[in-house]
N, C-alpha and C positions, 0 to 999 in steps of 0.2 A: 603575566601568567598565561601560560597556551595550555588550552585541551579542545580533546576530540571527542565529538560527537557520532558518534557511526546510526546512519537511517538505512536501513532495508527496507529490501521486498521480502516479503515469504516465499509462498511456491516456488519452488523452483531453485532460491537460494539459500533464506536457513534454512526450511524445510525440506527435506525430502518426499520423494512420493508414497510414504508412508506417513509424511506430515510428524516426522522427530525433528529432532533438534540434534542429535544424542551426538551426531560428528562432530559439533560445532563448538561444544563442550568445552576445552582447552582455550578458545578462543572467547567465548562469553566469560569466563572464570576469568580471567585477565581483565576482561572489561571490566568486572564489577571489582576485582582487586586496583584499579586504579582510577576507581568511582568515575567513570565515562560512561556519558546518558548513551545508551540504545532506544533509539524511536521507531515503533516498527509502522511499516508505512505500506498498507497494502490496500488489494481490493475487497480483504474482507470485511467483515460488520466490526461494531465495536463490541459487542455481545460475543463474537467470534475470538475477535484480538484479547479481548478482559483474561479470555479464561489462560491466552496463550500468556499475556504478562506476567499473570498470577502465579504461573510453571517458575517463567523466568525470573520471579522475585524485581520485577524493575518497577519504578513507579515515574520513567520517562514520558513526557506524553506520546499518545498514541493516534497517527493517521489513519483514520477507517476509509472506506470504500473512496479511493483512489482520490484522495485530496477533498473529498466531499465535506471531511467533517475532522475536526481533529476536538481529542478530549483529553481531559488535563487531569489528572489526580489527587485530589484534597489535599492530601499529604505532600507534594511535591516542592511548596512552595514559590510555587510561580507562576500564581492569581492570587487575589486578592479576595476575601469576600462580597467585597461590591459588586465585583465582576458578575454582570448579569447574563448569566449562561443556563442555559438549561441545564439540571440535572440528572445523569443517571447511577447511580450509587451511590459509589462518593465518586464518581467522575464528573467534572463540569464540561462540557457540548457546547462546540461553536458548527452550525451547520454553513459550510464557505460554498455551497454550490448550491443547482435548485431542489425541490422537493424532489422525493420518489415520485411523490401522487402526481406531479406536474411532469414529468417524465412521462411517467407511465400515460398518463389521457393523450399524449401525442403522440409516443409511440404506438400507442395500441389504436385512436383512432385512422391514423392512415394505413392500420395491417387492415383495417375494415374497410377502407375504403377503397385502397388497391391492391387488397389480397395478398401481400407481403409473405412470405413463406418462413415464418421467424417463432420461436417459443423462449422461454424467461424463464425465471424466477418466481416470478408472478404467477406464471399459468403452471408451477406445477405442484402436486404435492411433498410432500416431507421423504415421502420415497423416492418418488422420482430424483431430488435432491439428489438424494445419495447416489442414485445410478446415475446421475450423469457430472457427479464432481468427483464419486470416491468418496465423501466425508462420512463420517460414522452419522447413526441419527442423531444423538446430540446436535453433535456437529451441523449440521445439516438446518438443523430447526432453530442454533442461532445467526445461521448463516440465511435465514431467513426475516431477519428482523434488522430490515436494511432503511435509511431516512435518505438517501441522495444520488445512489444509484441502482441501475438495474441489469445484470448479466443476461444475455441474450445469445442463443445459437442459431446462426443463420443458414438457413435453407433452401436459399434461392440463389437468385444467381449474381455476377458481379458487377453485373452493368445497373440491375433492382436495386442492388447493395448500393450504390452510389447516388441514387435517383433519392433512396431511403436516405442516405446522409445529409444532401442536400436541404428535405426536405426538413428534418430536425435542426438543420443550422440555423433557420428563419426563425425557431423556435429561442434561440438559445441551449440548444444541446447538442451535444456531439458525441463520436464514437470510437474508443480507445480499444483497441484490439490487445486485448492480455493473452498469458497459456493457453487458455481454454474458451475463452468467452470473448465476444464483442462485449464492452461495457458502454450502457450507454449516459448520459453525464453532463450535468455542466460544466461552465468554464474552470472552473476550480480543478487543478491537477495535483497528484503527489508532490511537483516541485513547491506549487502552495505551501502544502501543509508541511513542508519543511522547510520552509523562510518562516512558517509559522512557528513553529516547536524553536529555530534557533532565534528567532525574536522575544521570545519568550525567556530562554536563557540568558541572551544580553543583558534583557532588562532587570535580569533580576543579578548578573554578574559583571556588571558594566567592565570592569577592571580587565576583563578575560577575552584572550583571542585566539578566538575557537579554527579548529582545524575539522570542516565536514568531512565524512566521507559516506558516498551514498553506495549500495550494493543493489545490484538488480540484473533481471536476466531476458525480459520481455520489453515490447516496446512500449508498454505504458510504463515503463520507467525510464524512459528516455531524457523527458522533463526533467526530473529529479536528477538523474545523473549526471545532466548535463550544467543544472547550477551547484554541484559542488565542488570541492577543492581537489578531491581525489573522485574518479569512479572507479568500482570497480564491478567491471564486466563478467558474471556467472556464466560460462558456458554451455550450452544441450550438449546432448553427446556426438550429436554432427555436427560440434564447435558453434561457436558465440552467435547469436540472429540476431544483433542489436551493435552497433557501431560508432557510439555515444560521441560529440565533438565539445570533449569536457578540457577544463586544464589539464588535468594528469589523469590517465588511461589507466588499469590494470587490469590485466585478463587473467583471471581464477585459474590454477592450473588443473583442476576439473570439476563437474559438474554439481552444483546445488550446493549438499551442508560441506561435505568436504572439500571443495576449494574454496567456500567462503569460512570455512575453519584456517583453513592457509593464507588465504589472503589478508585476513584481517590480523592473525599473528606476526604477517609477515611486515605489515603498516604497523603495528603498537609497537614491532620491534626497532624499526626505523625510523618513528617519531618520537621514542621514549627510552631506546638504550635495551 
């Protein structure tokens, strides 16, 4: 038996920059009419993603802040009670990269040390949030309840920026340029936590051979796209900034929810009749 998996990015690909779905519509309605997980796989919280799953009626696991952490849904069936996870709702938490807190005291000790020109997540309020993501305050305040990564806009210059990379690498962190933010992160990537979620599936449908396919539009989805079966490439509207060297390529035929409404009907049609 074959099925497919379809892992996105948000921003930029289901969502629009009003942060809907509402294009995509025809395309998730077919997913769930032929029970195929959606695992959404972004840089947001899981406090962020819950509410957006909960829209979508899906209870596939869920990738939070960029591979950092992936959570599973009681219901799912696919943990075990023993599984010693942390809990958050009825979600069970595996945190795959380092802390925030451990993050955060490295990055924040060498902006004190050499003056770094850089502001976060961390250093702002619940307003500020909003002014510099767009996100409603809801939004906003659980986009602040982050365990393994931290967004960052940088302020200085590019030769700093690299000085600043380096010096987190010694650390064990590094820095993934998304839409809008430098994120900064350990080794754990999106591609992770989606060998995660389809490890998960295996094991629980050994019989079944799954067909990935990853959607994404930024180069923190690079990782990701590049270990699945199919990518398919979201466009900006001055065409693709991302060049993925996956098996099979597909380039959206435009930008965000609307080409990944097309793309994805246009993959279920061709793998499913």
């Amino acid at each position: 038996m074959k099925r497919m998996m379809v892992v996105t990015d948000l921003d930029g690909s289901l969502l629009d920059e009003r942060y809907s779905w509402d294009a995509a519509l025809p395309a998730l309605q077919r997913l769930q009419e032929l029970k195929m997980p959606l695992v959404l796989n972004s840089s947001k919280t899981l406090s962020e993603m819950r509410e957006l799953v909960n829209c979508l009626g899906t209870i596939a696991p869920i990738v939070a802040e960029n591979g950092g952490l992936i959570a599973v849904h009681e219901d799912a069936g696919l943990l075990s009670q023993e599984d010693a996870l942390v809990r958050s709702g009825r979600y069970l938490i595996e945190v795959n990269g380092l802390s925030r807190d451990v993050i955060l005291a490295q990055a924040h000790a060498l902006r004190a040390k050499f003056d770094y020109n850089f502001s976060g997540f961390a250093d702002w309020s619940t307003d500020q949030v909003c002014e510099h993501t767009g996100l409603s305050r809801p939004m906003a305040e659980r986009s602040l309840e982050r365990h393994a990564t931290e967004p960052i806009l940088w302020d200085d210059t590019t030769e700093r920026l690299a000085e600043f990379t380096a010096a987190l690498a010694t650390e064990g962190i590094r820095i993934l340029r998304g839409g809008r933010f430098l994120h900064l992160m350990g080794i754990a990537d999106k591609a992770d936590g989606m060998r995660a979620a389809l490890d998960l599936y295996k094991k629980q449908q050994p019989g079944t051979e799954w067909l990935v396919v990853s959607v994404g539009d930024s180069a923190n989805d690079l990782a990701m796209l590049e270990a699945a079966d199919i990518a398919v490439v979201i466009p900006h509207e001055d065409g693709p900034h991302i060049q993925p060297d996956a098996a099979q390529v597909i380039h959206a035929p435009a930008p965000s929810t609307v080409g990944w409404n097309e793309a994805i009907l246009t993959i279920i049609k061709d793998a499913c009749g």
